[in-house]
C-alpha positions in Angstrom: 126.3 34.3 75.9 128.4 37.2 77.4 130.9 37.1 74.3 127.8 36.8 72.2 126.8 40.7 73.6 130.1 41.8 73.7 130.7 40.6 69.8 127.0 42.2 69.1 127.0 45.4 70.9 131.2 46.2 69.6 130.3 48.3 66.8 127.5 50.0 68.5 128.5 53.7 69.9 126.8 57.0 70.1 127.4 60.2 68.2 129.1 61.6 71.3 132.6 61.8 73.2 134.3 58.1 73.1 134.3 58.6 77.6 130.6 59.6 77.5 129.6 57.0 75.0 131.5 54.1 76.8 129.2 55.6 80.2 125.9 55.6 78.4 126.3 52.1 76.8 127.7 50.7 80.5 124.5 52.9 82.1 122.1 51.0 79.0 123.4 47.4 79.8 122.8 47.7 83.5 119.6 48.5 82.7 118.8 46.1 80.3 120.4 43.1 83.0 118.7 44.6 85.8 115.3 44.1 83.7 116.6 40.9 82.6 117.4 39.8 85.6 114.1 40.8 87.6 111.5 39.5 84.1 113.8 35.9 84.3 113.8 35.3 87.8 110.7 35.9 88.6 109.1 32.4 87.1 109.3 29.1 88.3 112.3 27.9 85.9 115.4 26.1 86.5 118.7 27.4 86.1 119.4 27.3 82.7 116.0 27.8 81.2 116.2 31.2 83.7 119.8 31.7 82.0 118.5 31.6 78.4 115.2 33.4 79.2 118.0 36.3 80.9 119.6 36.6 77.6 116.5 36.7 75.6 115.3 39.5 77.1 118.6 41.0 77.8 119.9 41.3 74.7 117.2 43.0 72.5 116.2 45.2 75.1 119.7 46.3 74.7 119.4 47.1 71.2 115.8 49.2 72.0 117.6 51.0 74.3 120.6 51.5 72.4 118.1 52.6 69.6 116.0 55.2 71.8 119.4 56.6 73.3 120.9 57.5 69.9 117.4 59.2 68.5 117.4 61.0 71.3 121.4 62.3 71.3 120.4 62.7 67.3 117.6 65.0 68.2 118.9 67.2 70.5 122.2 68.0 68.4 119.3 68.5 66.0 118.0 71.1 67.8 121.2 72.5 68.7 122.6 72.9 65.2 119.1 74.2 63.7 117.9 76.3 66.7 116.3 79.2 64.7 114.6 76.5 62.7 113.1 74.5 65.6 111.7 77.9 67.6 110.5 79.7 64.2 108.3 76.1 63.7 107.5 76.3 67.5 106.2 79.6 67.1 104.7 78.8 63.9 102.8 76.1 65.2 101.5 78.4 68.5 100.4 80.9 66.1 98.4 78.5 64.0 97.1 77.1 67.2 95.9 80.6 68.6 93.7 81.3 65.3 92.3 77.9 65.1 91.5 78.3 68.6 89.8 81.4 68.1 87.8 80.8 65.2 86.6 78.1 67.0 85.5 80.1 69.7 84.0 83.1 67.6 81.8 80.2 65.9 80.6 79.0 68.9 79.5 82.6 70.2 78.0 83.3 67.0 74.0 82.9 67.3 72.1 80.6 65.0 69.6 83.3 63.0 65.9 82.1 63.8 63.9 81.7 60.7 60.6 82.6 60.2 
């Protein structure tokens, strides 16, 4: 099952540095063993049902993480490449925010007219 993840997880790398993408996917698969590890060993199994229910786990998990890792990396050289972008919607989105806000407000301070 090892060679399986090796053969599976080969092509996989990160939009970074080759050092710092070889760190992250060695930081990724210790966690996805560690949770692995702790989810498979924690029933009543026998050895090799525990071993297959390791890999199971193990390897999707590997591939979420994997997946959640590279949106993040993607997003952040997002926002690095298109800062003026990003803070002029920020801001954008805080000014629309403040007026909705205090319309809101205003409409709630504002009297119903009795009617005669």
């Amino acid at each position: 099952m090892k060679s399986l993840l090796d053969l599976l997880t080969l092509p996989l790398s990160l939009p970074v540095s080759p050092v710092l993408d070889y760190l992250i996917c060695l930081i990724i698969g210790e966690i996805a063993f560690r949770i692995a590890y702790y989810y498979a060993g924690e029933y009543g199994y026998s050895s090799s049902e525990r071993k297959l229910i390791h890999w199971v786990i193990r390897i999707p998990l590997y591939f979420v993480i994997w997946l959640v890792a590279c949106a993040i990396i993607l997003a952040v050289r997002f926002i690095e490449e298109h800062w003026i972008l990003v803070t002029s919607a920020i801001g954008a989105a805080i000014v629309v925010g403040a007026i909705v806000f205090g319309v809101r407000r205003l409409l709630k301070r504002k009297k119903p007219v009795k009617s005669l």
